[in-house]
LOTOR-96702 format. One record per residue: x, y, z of N, C-alpha, C in turn. Coordinates in steps of 0.05 Angstrom, whole numbers, padded with zeros to 5 digits, always signed. Layout:
# LOTOR-96702
XYZXYZXYZ...
//
This chain:
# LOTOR-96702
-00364-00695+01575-00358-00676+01597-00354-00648+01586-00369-00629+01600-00368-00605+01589-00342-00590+01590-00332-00573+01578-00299-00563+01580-00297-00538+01588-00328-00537+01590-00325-00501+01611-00328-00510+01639-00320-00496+01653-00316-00497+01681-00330-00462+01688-00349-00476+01716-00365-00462+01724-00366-00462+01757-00360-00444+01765-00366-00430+01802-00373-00410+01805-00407-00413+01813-00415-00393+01822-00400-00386+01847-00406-00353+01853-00397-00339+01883-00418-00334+01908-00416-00330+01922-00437-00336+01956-00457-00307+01943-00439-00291+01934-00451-00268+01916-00472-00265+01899-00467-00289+01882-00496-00291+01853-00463-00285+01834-00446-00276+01832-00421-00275+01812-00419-00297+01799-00435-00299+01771-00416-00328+01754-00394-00332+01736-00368-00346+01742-00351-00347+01740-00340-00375+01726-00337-00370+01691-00336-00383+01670-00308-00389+01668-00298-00409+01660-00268-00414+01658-00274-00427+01628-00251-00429+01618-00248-00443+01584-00220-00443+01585-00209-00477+01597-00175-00476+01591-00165-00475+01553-00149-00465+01545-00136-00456+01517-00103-00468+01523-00096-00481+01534-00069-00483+01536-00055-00482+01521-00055-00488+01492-00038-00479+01469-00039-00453+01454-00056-00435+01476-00047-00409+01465-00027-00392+01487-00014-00371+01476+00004-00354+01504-00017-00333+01506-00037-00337+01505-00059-00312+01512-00083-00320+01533-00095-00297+01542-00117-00298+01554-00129-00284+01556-00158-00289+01556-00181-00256+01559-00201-00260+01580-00213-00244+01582-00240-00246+01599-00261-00223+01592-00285-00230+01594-00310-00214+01584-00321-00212+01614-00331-00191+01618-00339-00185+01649-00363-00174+01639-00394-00187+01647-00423-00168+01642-00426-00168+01660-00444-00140+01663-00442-00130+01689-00476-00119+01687-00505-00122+01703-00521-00123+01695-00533-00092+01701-00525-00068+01678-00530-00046+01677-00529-00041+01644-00541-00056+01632-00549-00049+01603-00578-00021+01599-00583-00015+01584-00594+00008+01578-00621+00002+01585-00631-00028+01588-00659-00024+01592-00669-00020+01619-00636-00011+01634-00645+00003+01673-00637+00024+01667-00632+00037+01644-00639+00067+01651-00662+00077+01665-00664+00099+01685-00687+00110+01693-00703+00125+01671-00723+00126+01673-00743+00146+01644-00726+00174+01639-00722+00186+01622-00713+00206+01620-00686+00207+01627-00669+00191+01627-00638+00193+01631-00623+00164+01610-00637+00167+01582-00625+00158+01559-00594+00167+01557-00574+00141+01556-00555+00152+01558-00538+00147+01582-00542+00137+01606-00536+00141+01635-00520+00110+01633-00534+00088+01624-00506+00069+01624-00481+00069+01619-00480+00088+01586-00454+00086+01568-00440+00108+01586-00458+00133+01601-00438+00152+01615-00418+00143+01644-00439+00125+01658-00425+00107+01678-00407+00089+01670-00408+00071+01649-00383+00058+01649-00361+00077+01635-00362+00097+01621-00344+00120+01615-00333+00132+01644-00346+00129+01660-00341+00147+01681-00324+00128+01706-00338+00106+01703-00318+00080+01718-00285+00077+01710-00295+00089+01701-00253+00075+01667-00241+00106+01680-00247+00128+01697-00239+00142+01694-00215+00146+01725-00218+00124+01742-00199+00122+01756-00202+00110+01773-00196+00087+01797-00205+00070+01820-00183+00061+01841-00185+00064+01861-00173+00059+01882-00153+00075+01888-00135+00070+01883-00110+00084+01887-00104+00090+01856-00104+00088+01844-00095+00100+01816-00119+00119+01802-00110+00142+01795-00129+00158+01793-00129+00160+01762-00141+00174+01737-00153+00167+01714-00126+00158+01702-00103+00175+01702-00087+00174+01677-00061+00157+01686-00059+00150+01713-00051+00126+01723-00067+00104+01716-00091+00093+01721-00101+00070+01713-00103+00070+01681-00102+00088+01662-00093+00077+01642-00066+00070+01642-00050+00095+01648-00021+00076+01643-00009+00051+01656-00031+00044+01679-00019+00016+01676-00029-00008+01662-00057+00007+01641-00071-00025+01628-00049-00018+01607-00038+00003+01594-00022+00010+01581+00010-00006+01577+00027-00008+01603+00043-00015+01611+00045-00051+01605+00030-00051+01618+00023-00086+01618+00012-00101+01593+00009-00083+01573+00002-00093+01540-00034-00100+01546-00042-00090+01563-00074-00111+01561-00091-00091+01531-00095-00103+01515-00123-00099+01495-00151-00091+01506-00156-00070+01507-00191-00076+01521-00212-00061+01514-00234-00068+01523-00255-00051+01502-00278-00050+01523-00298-00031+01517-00324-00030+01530-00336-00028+01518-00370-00037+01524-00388-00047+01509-00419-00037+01526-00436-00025+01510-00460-00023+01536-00486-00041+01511-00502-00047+01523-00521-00071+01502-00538-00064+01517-00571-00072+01511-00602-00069+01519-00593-00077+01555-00573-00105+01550-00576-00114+01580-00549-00111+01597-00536-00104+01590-00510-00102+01604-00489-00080+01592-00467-00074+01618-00452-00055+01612-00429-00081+01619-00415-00078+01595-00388-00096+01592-00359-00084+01590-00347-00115+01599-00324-00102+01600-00300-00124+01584-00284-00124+01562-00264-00139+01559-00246-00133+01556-00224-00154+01559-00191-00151+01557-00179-00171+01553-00157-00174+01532-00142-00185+01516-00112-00181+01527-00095-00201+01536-00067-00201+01545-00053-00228+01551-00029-00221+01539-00011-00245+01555-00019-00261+01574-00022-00288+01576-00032-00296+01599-00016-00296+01628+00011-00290+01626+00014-00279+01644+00004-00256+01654-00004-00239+01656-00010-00214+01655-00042-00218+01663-00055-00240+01666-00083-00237+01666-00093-00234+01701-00078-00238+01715-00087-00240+01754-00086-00207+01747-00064-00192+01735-00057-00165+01749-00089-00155+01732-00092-00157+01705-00109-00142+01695-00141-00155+01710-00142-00176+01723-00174-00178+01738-00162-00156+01760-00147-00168+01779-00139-00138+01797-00154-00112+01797-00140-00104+01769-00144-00078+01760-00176-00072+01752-00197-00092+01744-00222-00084+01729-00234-00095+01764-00225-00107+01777-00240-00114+01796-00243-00098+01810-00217-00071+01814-00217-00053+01835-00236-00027+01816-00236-00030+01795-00249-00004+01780-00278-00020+01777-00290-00041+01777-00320-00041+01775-00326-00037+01812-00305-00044+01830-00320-00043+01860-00319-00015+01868-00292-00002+01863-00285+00023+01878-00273+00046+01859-00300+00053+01838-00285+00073+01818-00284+00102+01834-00269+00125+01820-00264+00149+01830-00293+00169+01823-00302+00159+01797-00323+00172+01781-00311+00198+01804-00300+00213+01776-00290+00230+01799-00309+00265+01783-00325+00282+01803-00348+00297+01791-00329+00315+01776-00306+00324+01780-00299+00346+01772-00295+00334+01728-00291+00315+01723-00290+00308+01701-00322+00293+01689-00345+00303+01700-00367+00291+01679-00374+00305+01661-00366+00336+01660-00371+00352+01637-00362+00342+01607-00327+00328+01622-00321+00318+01597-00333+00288+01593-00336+00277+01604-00356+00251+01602-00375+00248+01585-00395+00278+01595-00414+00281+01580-00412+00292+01548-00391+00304+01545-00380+00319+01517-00377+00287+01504-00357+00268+01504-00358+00244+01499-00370+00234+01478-00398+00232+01497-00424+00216+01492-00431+00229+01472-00442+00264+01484-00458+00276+01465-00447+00270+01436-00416+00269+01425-00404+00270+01416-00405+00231+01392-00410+00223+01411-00408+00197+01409-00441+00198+01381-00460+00199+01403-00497+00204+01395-00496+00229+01367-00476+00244+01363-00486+00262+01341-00468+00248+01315-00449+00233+01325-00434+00220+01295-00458+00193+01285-00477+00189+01301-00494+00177+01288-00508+00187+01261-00513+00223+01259-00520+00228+01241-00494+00227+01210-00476+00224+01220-00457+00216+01202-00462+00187+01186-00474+00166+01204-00468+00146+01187-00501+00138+01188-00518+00144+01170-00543+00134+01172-00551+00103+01170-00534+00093+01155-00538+00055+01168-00540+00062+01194-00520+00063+01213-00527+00062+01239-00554+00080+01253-00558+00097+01249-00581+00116+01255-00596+00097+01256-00606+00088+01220-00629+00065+01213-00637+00048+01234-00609+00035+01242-00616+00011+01257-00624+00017+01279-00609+00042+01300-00617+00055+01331-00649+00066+01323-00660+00076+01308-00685+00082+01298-00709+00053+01294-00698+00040+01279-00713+00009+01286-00713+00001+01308-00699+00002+01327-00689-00015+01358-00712+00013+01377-00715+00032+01367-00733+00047+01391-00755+00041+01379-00771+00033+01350-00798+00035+01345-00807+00000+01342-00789-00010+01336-00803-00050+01348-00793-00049+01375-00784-00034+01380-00774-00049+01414-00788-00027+01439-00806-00023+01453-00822-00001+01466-00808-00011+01491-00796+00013+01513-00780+00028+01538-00790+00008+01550-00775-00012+01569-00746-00001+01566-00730-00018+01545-00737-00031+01526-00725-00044+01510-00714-00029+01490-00723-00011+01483-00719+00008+01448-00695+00026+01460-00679+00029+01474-00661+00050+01481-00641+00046+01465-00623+00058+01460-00597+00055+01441-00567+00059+01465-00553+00052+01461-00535+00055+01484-00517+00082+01475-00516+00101+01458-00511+00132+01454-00533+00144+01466-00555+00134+01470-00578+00151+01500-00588+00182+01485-00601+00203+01487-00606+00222+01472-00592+00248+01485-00597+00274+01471-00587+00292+01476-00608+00303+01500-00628+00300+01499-00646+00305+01527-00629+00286+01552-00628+00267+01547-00626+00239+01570-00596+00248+01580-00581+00256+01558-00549+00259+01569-00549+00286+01588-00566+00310+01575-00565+00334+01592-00572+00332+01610-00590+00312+01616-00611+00314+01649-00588+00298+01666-00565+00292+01659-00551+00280+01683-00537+00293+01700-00541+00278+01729-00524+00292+01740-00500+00271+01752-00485+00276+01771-00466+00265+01788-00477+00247+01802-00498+00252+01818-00503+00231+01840-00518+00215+01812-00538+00218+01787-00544+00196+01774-00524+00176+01774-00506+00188+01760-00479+00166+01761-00468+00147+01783-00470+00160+01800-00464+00147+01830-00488+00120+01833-00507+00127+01835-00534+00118+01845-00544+00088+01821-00536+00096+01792-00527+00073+01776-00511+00055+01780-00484+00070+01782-00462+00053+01796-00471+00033+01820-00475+00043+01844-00488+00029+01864-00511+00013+01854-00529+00012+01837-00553-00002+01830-00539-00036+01813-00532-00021+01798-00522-00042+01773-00498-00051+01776-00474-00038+01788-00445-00056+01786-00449-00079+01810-00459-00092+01797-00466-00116+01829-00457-00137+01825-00453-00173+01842-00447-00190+01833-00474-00209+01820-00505-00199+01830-00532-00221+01822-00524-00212+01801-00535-00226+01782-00532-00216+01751-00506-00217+01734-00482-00223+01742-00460-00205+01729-00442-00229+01720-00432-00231+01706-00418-00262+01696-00386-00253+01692-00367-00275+01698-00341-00263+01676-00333-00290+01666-00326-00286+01647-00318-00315+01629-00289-00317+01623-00273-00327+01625-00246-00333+01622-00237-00349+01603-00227-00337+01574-00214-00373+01568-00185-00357+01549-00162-00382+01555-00140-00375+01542-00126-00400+01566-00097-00394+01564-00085-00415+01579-00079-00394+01612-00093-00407+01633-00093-00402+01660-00098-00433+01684-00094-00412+01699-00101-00454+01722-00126-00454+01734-00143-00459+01726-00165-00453+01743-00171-00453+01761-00164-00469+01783-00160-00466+01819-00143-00442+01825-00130-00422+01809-00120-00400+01812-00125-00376+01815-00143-00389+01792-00161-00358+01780-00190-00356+01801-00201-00380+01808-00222-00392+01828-00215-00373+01852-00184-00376+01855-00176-00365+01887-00167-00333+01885-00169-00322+01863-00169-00294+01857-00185-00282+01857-00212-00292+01838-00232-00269+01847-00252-00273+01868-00244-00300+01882-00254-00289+01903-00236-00273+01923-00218-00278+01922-00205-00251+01935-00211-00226+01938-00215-00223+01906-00217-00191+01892-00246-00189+01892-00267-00213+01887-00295-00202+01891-00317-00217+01908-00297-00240+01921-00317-00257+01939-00334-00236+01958-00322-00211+01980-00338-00201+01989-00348-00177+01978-00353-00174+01953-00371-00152+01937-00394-00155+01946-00408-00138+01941-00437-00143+01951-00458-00129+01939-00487-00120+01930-00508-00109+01925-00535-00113+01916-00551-00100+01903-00579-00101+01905-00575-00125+01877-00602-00143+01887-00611-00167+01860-00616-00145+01838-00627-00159+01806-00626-00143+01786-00655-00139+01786-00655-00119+01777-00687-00109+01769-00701-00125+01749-00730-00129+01753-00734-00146+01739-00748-00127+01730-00762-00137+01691-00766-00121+01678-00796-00130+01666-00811-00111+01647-00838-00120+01645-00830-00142+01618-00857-00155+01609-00854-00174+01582-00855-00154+01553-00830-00160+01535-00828-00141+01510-00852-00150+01498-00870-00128+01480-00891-00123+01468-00883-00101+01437-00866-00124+01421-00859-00112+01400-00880-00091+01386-00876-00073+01362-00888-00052+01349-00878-00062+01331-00900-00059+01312-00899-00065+01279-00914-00051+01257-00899-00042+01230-00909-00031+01224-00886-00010+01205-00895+00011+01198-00868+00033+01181-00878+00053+01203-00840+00064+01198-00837+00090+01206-00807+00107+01191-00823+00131+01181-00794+00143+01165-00791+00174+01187-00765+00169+01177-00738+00192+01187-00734+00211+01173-00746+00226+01164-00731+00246+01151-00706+00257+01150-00687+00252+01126-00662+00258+01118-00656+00269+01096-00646+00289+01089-00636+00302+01066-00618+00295+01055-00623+00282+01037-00610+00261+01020-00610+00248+00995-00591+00241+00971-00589+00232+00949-00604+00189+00965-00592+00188+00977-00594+00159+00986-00622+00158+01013-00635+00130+01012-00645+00116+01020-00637+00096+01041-00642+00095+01063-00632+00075+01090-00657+00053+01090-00660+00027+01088-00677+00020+01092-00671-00006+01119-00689-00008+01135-00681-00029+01153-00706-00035+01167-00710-00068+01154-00735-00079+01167-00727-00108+01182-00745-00110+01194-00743-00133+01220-00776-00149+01219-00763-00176+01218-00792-00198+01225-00791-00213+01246-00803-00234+01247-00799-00252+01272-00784-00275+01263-00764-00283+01285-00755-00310+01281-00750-00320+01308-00739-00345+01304-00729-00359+01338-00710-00345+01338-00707-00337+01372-00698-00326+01390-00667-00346+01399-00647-00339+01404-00626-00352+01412-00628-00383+01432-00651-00374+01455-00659-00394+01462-00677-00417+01453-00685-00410+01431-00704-00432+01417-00687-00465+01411-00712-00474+01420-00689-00501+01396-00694-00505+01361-00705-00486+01359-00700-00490+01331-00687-00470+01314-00663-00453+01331-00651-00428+01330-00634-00441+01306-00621-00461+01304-00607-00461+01279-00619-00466+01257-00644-00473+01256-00657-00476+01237-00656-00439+01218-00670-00430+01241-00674-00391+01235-00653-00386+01228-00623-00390+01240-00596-00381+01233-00587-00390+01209-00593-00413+01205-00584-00420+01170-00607-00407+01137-00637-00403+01160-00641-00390+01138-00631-00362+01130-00619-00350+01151-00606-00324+01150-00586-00321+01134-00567-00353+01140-00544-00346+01134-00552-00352+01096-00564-00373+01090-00576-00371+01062-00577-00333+01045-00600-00328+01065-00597-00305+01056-00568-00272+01059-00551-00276+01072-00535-00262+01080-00506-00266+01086-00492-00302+01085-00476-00298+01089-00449-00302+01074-00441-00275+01066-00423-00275+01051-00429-00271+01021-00424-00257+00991-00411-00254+00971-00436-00270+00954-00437-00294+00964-00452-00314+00946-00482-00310+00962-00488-00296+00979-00513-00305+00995-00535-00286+00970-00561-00299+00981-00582-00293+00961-00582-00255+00958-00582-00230+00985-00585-00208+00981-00567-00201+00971-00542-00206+00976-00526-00198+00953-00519-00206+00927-00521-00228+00915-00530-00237+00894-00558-00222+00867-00581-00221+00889-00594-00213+00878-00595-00181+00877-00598-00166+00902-00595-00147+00902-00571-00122+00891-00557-00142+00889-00527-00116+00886-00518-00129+00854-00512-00151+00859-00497-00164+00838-00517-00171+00809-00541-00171+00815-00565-00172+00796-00570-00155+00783-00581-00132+00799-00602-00116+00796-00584-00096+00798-00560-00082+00817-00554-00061+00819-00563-00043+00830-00580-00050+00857-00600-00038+00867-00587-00017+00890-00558-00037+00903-00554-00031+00937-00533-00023+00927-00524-00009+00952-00480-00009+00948-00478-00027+00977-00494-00033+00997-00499-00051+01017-00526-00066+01022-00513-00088+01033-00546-00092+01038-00539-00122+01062-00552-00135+01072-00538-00153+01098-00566-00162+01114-00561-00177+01121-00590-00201+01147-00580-00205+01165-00581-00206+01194-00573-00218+01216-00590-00220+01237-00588-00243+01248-00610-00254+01274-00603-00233+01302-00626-00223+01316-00621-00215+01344-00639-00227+01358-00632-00224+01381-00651-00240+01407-00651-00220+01423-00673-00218+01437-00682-00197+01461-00705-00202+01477-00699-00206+01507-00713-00216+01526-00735-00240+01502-00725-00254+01498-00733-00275+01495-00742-00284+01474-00751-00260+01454-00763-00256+01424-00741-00254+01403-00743-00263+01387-00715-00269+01361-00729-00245+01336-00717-00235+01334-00717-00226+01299-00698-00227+01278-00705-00225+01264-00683-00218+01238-00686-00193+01222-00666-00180+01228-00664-00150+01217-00646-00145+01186-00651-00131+01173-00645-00128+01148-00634-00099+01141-00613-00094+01130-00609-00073+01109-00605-00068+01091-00614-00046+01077-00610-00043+01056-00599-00009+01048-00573-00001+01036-00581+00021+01029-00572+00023+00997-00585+00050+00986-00592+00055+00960-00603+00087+00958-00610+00083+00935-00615+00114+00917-00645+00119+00921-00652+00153+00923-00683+00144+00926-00700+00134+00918-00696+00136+00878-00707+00136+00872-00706+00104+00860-00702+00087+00871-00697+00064+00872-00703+00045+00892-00711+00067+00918-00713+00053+00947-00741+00039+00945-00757+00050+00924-00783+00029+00930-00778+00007+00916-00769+00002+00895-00762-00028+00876-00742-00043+00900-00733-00034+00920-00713-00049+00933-00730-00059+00950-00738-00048+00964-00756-00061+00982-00778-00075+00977-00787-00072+00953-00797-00102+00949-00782-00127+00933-00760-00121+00924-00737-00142+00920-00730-00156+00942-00716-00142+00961-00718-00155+00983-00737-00162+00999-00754-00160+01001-00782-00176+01011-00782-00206+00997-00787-00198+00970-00780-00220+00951-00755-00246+00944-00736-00231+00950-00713-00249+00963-00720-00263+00991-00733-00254+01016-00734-00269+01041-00757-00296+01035-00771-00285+01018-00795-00301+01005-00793-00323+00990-00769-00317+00977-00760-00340+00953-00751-00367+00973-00741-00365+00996-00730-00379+01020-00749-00406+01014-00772-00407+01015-00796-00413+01011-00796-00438+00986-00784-00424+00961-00787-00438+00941-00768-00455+00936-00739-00457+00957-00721-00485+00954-00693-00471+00962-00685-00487+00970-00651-00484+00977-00637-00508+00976-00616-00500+00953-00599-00521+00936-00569-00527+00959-00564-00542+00957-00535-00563+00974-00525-00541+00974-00516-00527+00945-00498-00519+00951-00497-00491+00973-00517-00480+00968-00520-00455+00988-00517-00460+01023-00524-00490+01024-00530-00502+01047-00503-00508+01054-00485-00517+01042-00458-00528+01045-00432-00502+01056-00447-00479+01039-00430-00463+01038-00427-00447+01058-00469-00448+01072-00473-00441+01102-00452-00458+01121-00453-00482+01119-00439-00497+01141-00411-00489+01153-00399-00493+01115-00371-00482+01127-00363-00458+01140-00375-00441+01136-00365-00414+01146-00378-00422+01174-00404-00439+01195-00406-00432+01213-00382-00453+01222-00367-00478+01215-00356-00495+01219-00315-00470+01221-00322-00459+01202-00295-00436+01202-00302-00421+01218-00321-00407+01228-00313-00388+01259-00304-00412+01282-00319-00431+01278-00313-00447+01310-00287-00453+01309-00271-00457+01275-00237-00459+01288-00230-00434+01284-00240-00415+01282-00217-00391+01284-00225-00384+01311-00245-00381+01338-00249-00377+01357-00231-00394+01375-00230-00427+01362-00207-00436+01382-00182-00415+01381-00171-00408+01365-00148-00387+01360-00152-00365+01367-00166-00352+01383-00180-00333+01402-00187-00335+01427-00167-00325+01442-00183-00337+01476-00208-00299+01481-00202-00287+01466-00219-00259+01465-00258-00277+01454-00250-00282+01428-00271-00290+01421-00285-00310+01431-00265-00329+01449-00280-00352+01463-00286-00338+01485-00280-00331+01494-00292-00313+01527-00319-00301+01515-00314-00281+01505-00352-00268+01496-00370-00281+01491-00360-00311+01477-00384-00327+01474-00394-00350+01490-00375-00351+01504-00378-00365+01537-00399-00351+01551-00387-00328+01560-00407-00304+01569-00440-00298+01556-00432-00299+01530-00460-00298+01514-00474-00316+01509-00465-00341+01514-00472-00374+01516-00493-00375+01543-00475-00365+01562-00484-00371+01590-00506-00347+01599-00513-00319+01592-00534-00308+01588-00559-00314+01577-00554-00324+01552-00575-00332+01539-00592-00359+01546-00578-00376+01558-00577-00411+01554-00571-00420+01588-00565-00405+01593-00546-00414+01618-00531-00440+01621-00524-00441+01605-00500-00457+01608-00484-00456+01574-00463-00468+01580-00447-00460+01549-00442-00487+01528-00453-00489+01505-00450-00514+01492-00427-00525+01481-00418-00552+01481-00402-00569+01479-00397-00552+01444-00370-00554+01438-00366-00556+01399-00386-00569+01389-00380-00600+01393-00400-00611+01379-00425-00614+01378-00433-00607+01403-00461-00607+01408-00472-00589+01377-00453-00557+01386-00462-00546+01358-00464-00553+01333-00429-00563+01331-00429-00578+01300-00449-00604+01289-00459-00611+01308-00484-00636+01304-00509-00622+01297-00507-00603+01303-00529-00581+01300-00532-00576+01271-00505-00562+01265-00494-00561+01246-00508-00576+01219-00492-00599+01223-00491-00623+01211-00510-00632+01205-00534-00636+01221-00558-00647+01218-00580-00621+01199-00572-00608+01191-00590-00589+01170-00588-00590+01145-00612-00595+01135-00615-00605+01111-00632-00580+01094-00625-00586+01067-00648-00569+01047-00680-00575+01048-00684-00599+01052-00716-00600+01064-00726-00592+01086-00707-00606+01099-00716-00583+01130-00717-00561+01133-00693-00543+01117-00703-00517+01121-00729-00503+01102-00731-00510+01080-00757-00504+01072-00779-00515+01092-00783-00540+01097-00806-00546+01119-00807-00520+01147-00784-00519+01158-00779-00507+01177-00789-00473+01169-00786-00465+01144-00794-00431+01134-00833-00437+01126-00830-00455+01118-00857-00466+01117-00882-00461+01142-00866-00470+01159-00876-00477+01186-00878-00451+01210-00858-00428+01197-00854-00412+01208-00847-00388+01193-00870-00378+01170-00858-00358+01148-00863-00333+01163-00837-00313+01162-00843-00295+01161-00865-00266+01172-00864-00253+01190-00881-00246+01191-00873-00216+01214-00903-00206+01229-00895-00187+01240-00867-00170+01232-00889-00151+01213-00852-00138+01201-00851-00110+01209-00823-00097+01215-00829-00068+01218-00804-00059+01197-00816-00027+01194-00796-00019+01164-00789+00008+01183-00772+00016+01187-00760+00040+01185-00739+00050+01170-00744+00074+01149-00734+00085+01127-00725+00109+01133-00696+00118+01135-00686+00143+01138-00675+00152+01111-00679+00179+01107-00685+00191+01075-00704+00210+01070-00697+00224+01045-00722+00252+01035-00754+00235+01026-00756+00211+01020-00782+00204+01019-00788+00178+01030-00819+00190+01041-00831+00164+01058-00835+00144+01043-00836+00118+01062-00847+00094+01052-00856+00070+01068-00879+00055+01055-00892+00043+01072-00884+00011+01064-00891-00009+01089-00884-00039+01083-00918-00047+01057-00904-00054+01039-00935-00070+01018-00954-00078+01033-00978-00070+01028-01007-00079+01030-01008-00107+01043-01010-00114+01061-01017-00144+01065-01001-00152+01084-00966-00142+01084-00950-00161+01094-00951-00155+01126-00958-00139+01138-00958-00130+01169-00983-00159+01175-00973-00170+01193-00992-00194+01214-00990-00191+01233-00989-00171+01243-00996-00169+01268-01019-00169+01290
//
């Protein structure tokens, strides 16, 4: 018997429960289906300014009232804008959790987005999009995500300095009305609450919500291949991406353990080889993404220039070695750490809510522990070589921010 609890609304609203009773906490993740890939052409930027602009006051409490009462009431909370959704979470006492849906229920239906404050909205952002050039890891990666991923997929959720200027008031409005809707929009609950309670609250607070279905979007048609950034600089950004299973695959854990082989943690092969070897990186890291349906695995690396070409074919050469065997122990060492998030998440009703939510987007529906841990469990060192075997590597794109260009080696682009 599954232990999430699920009621949809007359709406399209899906509404995740996860009882936690041995914790005194509770959270909830609210997606809301206004991620960056409904921006309109030319208004890069327009999700992260709307949900900035939603937070800025609703119903009867106007901006600096509705903070002081998420303030008052201890709630934790954060916002989030992603390719597909503009999010919303919060962390609090479980008592405290009816008032704080209340409160996000009345600011996603009836915000003030009030015009006299988008100047500063927009300062924000702009603000937000130019500290990117501060940290060029990040650049790297918002620079990979616009050249493998082609509009509306490649957008970054800091949006550009063209896309932020061209906004106006009614954009904001006209977003708001498009995207804060119930088709599309999930909230996930887990910590200790009653669930015939919480059932009879939001429909209260959002049974009669109402608006337009979600836009549906064209099929992603990745880009592959190099592309450099020019940066003035002692150091080298490097960040390439191949193909793997996609979250929905069933052979996603297979892809995920070879990742974690290569990346997770101290002992994993890039850091090992790369840093601790050779002396190549001062960082360097692997991790799986999924998007509309396609999986990759994205890579970083940063380093010195004059070093950035030996790196990048090290690391090529490290994803490659995958190939030539993986010993227990690397395999064992994968397990535990994915077997240690699943109990430190029980000890999280924050972290169990997002992945309820992120469970039920991807999968639509949310998997049992063990379902995973059997998952888990059942992966072996032959299989995953068979499995890289079966599925090596490929379609790769390189984007390099830094004073000199550089291209992916002769051969390896299959596209």
């Amino acid at each position: 018997m599954n232990s999430v609890l699920h009621r949809q609304l007359s709406n399209g609203l899906v509404l995740l429960g996860e009882r936690m009773p041995w914790l005194r906490s509770a959270s909830f993740s609210f997606l809301l289906p206004g991620g960056t890939c409904y921006e309109p052409m030319g208004y890069d930027g327009l999700a992260g300014m709307t949900s900035e602009m939603v937070q800025r006051g609703c119903g009867n409490l106007d901006s600096r009232q509705f903070l002081e009462r998420l303030d008052q009431q201890g709630i934790e909370r954060s916002s989030n804008i992603t390719t597909s959704h503009s999010s919303f979470s919060c962390a609090m006492p479980c008592e405290i959790l009816p008032e704080a849906l209340r409160l996000y229920s009345m600011m996603v239906r009836n915000p003030h987005l009030p015009k006299d404050q988008l100047d500063d909205a927009k300062s924000l952002c702009l603000q937000d999009l130019r500290a990117l050039d501060d940290e060029p890891s990040h650049r790297c990666f918002s620079e990979l995500k616009r050249f493998r991923f082609p509009l509306p997929f490649g957008r970054i959720s800091q949006g550009t300095v063209e896309g932020l200027e061209a906004i106006k008031h009614k954009d904001v409005r006209s977003f708001h009305q498009l995207h804060y809707a119930p088709a599309g929009s999930i909230m996930a609950v887990a910590g200790n609450f009653d669930w015939e309670q919480l059932c009879d609250l939001v429909e209260e607070q959002l049974g009669s919500w109402q608006g337009p279905a979600v836009d549906s979007l064209p099929e992603l048609q990745a880009n592959y291949g190099s592309l450099h950034v020019d940066h003035s600089s002692a150091q080298t950004h490097l960040a390439l991406a191949y193909d793997c299973a996609s979250y929905e695959d069933p052979m996603y854990y297979e892809a995920r353990a070879l990742v974690g082989v290569l990346s997770d943690g101290m002992s994993s092969r890039l850091f090992t080889e790369l840093r601790e070897k050779r002396g190549l990186v001062y960082s360097v890291f692997a991790s799986c993404f999924s998007l509309a349906g396609q999986g990759s695995v994205l890579c970083y690396a940063g380093t010195t220039t004059n070093r950035a070409e030996e790196t990048l074919h090290v690391l090529i050469e490290t994803i490659q070695s995958l190939g030539q065997g993986i010993n227990e122990d690397e395999l064992q060492r994968l397990k535990n750490r994915i077997k240690s998030s699943l109990v430190f998440e029980q000890e999280s009703s924050a972290a169990r809510s997002s992945q309820i939510a992120s469970d039920w987007f991807y999968l639509g529906r949310v998997p049992e522990r063990e379902e995973v841990l059997a998952k888990v469990d059942a992966l072996t060192t032959s299989g995953l070589v068979e499995y890289y075997q079966n599925h090596r590597p490929k379609n790769f794109s390189l984007v390099t921010v830094g004073s000199v260009p550089m291209e992916l080696p002769s051969g390896i682009i299959d596209a």
